[in-house]
VOGU-3710 file (C-alpha; in Angstrom, 3 decimals, decimal comma):
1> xxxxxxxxxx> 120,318/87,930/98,916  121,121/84,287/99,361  119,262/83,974/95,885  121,282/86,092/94,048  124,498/84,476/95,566  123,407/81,240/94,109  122,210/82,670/91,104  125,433/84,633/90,043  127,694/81,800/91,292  128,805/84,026/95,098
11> xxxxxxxxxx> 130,920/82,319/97,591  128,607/79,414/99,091  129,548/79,757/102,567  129,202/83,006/103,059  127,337/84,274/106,517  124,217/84,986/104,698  123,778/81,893/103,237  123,764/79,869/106,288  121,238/81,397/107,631  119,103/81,488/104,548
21> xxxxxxxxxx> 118,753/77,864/104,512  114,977/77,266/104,779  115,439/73,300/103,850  116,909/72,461/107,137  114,780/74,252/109,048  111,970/72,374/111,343  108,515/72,553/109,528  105,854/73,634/111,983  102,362/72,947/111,816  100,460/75,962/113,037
31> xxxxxxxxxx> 96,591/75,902/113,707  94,662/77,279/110,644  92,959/79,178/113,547  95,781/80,893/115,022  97,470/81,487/111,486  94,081/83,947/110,489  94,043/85,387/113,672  97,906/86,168/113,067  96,698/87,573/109,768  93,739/89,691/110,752
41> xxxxxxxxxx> 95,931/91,078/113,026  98,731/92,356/110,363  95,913/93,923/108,229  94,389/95,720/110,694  98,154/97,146/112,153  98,746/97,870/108,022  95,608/99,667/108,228  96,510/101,531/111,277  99,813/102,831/109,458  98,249/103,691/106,425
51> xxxxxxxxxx> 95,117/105,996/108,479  98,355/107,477/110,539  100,228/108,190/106,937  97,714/109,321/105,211  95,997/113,103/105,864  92,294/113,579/105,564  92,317/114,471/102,274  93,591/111,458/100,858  91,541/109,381/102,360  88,627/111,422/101,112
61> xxxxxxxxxx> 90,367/111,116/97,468  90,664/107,097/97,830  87,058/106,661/99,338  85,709/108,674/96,386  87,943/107,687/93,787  85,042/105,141/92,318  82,683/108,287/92,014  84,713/110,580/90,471  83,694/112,228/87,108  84,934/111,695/83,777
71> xxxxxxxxxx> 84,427/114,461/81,292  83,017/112,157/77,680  85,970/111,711/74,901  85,940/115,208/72,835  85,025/114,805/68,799  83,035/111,684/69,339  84,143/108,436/67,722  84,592/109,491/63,375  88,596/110,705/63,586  89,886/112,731/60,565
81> xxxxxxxxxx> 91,106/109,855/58,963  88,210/108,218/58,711  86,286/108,374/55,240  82,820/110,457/54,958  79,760/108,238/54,608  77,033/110,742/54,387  76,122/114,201/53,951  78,780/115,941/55,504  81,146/119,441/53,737  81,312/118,213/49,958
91> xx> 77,451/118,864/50,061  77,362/122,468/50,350
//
């Protein structure tokens, strides 16, 4: 929100806006360790939630989806427009 204040010229002092001031907060190095652990840990709860939204059936649909079939384009490639280069009706 605090970029949209700024960006439509809101009130600057504004409760928002003081707390959306990431330049004067402390940078903290984290361990590159601890930051994927942190992150394998969010996709498996994300994967949790989705299994718990989703029914059996739609998980079957999105496992499969890869494998499903796909009936071939009807009439071929030649569309009506296109001009006759061989034998075709003015023949007969």
């Amino acid at each position: 929100m605090g970029f949209f204040r700024r960006l439509f010229g809101g009130e600057s002092n504004s409760p928002s806006s003081e707390i959306d001031r990431s330049e004067d907060a402390p940078t903290v190095e984290r361990d590159p360790a601890t930051v994927e652990d942190d992150e394998r840990a969010r996709d498996l709860e994300l994967l949790r939630e989705e299994q718990e939204r989703l029914d059996e059936l739609a998980r079957r649909q999105l496992r499969y989806a890869e494998y499903a079939w796909e009936p071939p384009a009807q009439g071929g490639e030649r569309r009506a427009d296109d001009a006759d280069t061989g034998a075709g009706a003015g023949d007969r």
